[in-house]
Steps between C-alpha positions, in 0.01 A plus 500: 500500500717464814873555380681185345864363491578739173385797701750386795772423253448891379472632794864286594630601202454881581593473852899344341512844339613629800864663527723227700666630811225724576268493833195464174710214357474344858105575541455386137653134585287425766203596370574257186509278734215560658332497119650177405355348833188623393482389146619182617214455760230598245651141268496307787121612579395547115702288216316682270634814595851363291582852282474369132807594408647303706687597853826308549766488708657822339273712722590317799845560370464867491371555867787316608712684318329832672519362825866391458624827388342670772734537735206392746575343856269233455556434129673180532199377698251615263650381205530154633100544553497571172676152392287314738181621294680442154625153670131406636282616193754273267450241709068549576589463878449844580122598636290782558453701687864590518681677814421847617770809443474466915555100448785528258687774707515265774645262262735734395642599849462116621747447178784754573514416885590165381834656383491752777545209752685221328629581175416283173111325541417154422453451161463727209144574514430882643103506599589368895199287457490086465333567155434785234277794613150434534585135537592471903365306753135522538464714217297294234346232674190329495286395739634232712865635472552395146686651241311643209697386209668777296328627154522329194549826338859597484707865360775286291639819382582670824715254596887707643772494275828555578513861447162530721766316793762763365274845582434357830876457530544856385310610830722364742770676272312859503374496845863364658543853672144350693611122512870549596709230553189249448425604116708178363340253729156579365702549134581138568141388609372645194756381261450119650116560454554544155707144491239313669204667318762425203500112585124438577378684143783429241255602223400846648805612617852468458785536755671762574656707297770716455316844546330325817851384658642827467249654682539274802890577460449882515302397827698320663763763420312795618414322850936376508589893449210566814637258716911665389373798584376440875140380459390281740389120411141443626604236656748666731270762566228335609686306776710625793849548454814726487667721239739208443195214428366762295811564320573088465128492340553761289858380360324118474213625300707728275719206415218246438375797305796579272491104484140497307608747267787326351260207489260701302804652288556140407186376413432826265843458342342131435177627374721743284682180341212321413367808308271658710560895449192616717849668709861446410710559809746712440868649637284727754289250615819282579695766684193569725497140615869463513493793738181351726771177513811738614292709775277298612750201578779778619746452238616088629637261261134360413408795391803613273466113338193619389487850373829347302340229359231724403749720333667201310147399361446869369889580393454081288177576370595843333854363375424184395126502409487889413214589709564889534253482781650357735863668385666619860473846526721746756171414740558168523879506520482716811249256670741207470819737629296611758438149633851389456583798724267398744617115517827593653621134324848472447594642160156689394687786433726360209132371377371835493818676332420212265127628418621869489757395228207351296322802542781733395580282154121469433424877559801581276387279246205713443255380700349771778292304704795366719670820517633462917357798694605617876310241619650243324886643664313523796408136550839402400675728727305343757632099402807632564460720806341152642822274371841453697633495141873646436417815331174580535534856609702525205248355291236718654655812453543397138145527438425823707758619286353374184134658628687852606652481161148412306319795728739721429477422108100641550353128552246592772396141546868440671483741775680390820242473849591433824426133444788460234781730721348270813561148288878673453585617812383140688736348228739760657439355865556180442809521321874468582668759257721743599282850500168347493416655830591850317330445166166422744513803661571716134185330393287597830624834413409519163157398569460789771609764297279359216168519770621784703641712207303439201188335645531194342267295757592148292767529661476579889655317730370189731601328795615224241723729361668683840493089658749384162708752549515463819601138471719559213686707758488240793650282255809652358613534887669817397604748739223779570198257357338515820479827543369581152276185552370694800501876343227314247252307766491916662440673113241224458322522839512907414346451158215324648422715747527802273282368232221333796507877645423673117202206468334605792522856396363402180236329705448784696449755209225259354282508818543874508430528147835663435465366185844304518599264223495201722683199462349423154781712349741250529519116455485340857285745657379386844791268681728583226745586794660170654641490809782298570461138620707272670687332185636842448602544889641123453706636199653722688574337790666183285726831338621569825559151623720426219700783474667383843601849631570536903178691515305328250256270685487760768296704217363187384322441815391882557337499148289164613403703839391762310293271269344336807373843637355619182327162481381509856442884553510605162199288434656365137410174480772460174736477736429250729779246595570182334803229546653609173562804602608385918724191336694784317543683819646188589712391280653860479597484821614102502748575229642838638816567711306581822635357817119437617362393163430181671259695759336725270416264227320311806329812621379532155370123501312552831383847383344264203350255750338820706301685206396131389361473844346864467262305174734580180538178357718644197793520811491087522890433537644207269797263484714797310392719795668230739778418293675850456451545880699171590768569211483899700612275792723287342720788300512723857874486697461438812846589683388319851362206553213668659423690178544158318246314709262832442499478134486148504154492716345746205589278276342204682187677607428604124579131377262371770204780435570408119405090579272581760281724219536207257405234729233709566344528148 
């Protein structure tokens, strides 16, 4: 006798044996699939075929379970050609003879350029057909056009469940290194399949549950973390556009993203309440969302409002209900500082002190999971680097201190990195204390000596380091700033070009099989050398505008030339010219004691109004740009009445060009 629907399920069976994550594992789900097709064709063909004991939808179950740990490309898409057979049999709408594998892999490529091109489909089904497989247009039909009517004969007991929905959910979950930023789109499809297949059979299947929702929320969090990371959205992709469109896409999707899975947190949390343990969502699970909320929606108020209240909900829920579940652990804490530091809101920082003092008691109360680590300090260092709070260098010194202190004691968790000193020092730079300027510099030091010395590369220096020193010494005005300002911008253009020359050595060796370590050895490798960019020229250029020396802007304005011919000649595009940079230029020399401050801060205008006419749009003057050259007019003493009238017409030709550009736009 030809092989029946027991000898499929056997052969099925053996075929799951396979070891998952292997290139057999992969092999082994499509051919169940291939098997189930067949057994399934031989019913449709033969009713008597039916095994007698009885195939049911566990079977169909267990290749979607294959096919959805697979790790498979097309998994999604052949696990929701799975449902559409378990879908059609339960129903009796589904005919023979079904698809070819050449038919169903059109399907399957028809189904994920759908999300390709446009995102989300229409509707929840996945077959890209107006009708189950086997059932389309012309397929079927009579003579005369007519539609044969189905068979009476149905398969009640293959009818999808919700875990049958939940494998296929799994796919887009195990093959999101294939899907990308698309695998919670078709998560969604899928899950809103299961609602309406949910609705239309309330006997045969329930809704979904919570093992089924968390599936679509790893999903949709897997394809938030794609899009955080850089991936592109189809969407974007597919059209024409620029790196900023692309970046816009990517930023809207990500949000809309991180958006979904606090909707799905939600309704498992729900599910959880009205007793359904299939998943309990736990303190991971709501850290992972709370930080899709924070990054994908770049730290604004919306997004601190939410990772909050999502903190509240856990912190109320283990104090008041004792669910140790969802008990805050040091995790979760540093998520919510985190996003206060990001906000920048007036006052986040006395919110986050707040949350480390809850920490502190509870950790010395016994309990170790919210013991505050270097990440923790780190996050808070940063709320207060970002505040114009009295004291917050003071306060962020405090807890370097406190993570020195802990290091030192032989906690290896609170070891210092050039993140933490970084949060300090721009703390440093924005303050007004006597001897901030000095304690900057002690700090840049310490972290060379650490790198250079002991070759401690957590703690190598950055351009964000050298540029808040550099602006803690432009702003304590003291005498000398400048010039160490300066004697930094040439150690860091050095260090650059040391460590770009011992890269391409290293480069060299490997292509003449020297056998050279390469840039693995350290962290950074390739580009771990930065150049300096124009923020750090513009640094050092504001230090030597506002320490108001007789020679200051005269060095001021050589450091910009230079700039310019690096930029132009030099062929580093870091550096190219923008009006921050030219409106300090001109306000340095508005507010000196030059005679011709007048005529320089006008030659530095027009100089603007020349390299914006050369194509660099980041040169486009503004009303400040106007303004300091009119009060440069206003402030200069003219002796004659010559001189008077002279100063006088700058100061009326830049009022004019001001109007004339406003009129204008």
């Amino acid at each position: 006798d030809p092989p029946d629907e027991a000898t499929h399920a056997a052969v099925i069976h053996a075929y799951r044996r396979a070891k998952k994550g292997t290139a057999d594992h992969a092999k082994a789900a499509v051919r169940c699939d291939a098997l189930l097709r067949q057994m399934v064709e031989l019913r449709l063909r033969d009713p008597k075929s039916a095994a007698k004991n009885g195939v049911d939808r566990r079977l169909f179950d267990d290749v979607l379970r294959a096919i959805g740990w697979s790790g498979r490309a097309d998994a999604v898409d052949r696990c929701e050609g799975v449902l559409d057979l378990m879908e059609g049999l339960a129903d009796g709408t589904l005919t023979s003879p079904l698809p070819s594998e050449a038919e169903e892999d059109h399907r399957r490529k028809k189904s994920s350029q759908r999300y390709i091109q446009g995102g989300r489909s229409q509707g929840g089904g996945g077959s890209g057909n107006n009708g189950p497989p086997g059932g389309g247009e012309g397929r079927g039909r009579g003579r005369g056009g007519r539609r044969r009517p189905p068979p009476r004969t149905r398969w009640e007991n293959v009818g999808p469940a919700p875990i049958s929905y939940t494998f296929a959910i799994d796919a887009c979950v195990n093959s999101a290194a294939h899907l990308g930023s698309n695998g919670g789109d078709r998560a969604a499809d899928i899950l809103e399949r299961c609602e309406d297949w949910s609705e239309s059979h309330p006997r045969r299947c329930g809704p979904p549950d919570a093992r089924c929702v968390s599936a679509a929320l790893e999903a949709t969090l897997r394809s938030c973390g794609a899009l955080l990371r850089g991936a592109t959205p189809c969407a974007a992709s597919s059209g024409e556009g620029d790196d900023d469109d692309i970046a816009r896409a990517r930023h809207s999707r990500s949000a809309r993203e991180a958006e979904r899975a606090e909707s799905l947190l939600l309704r498992l949390v729900r599910l959880n309440e009205s007793g359904d343990t299939s998943y309990l969502a736990g303190v991971r699970l709501f850290a992972r969302v709370m930080t899709a909320l924070v990054k994908s929606r770049g730290g604004g108020p919306d997004a601190v409002r939410r990772a909050v209240d999502l903190f509240r909900y856990m912190r109320d829920e283990s104090e008041f209900e004792g669910n140790d579940r969802l008990k805050p652990n040091t995790v979760a804490y540093n998520v919510v500082i985190h996003a206060l530091a990001k906000s920048r809101e007036k006052g986040v920082e006395r919110k986050a002190e707040e949350l480390l003092a809850s920490m502190e008691r509870r950790y010395h109360e016994g309990d170790d999971d919210v013991k505050p680590d270097v990440v923790t300090y780190g996050a808070l260092i940063s709320a207060w680097a970002g505040s114009n709070a009295r004291g917050a260098s003071l306060r962020a010194e405090r807890h370097l201190s406190k993570l020195e202190e802990a290091y030192a004691a032989g906690d290896k968790r609170m070891k210092p990195n050039a993140v933490i000193y970084n949060g300090v020092i721009s703390t440093l730079a924005r303050s007004r204390r006597r001897g901030a300027a000095q304690r900057a510099e002690e700090l840049l030091g310490k972290m060379e000596r650490l790198y250079r010395e002991k070759g401690d590369w957590a703690m190598k220096p950055d351009l964000r380091t050298t540029t808040s020193v550099i602006n803690a010494l432009a702003r304590s005005r003291e005498g000398g700033s400048a010039e160490k300002a300066e004697k930094l911008l040439r150690a860091a253009e050095k260090r650059a070009a040391e460590e770009r020359k011992a890269h391409e050595n290293e480069n060299d060796n490997e292509k003449d099989g020297g056998g050279g370590s390469g840039s693995g050895d350290r962290p950074g490798g390739e580009g771990s050398y930065l150049l300096p960019d124009v923020a750090l020229y513009s640094s050092v250029i504001n230090a030597h505008a506002k320490e108001r020396s007789t020679d200051s802007m005269e060095k001021a304005t050589a450091l910009f030339d230079r700039m310019v011919e690096l930029y132009e000649k030099g062929g580093r595009d870091g550096l190219r010219p923008n009006a921050k940079i030219m409106d300090t230029l001109i306000h340095g020399w508005a507010t000196s004691s030059d005679l011709l401050k007048a005529e320089k801060s006008l030659a530095v205008l027009r100089r603007m109004a020349a390299m914006e006419s050369a194509g660099n749009s980041d040169v486009r003057s503004d009303t400040f740009s106007y303004t300091w050259v009119i009060y440069a007019a206003g402030t200069s003493r003219g002796r004659t009445e010559e001189e008077r009238e002279h100063y006088f017409a700058i100061a009326l030709e830049a009022f004019q060009e001001v109007h004339r550009r406003a009129r204008e736009e």
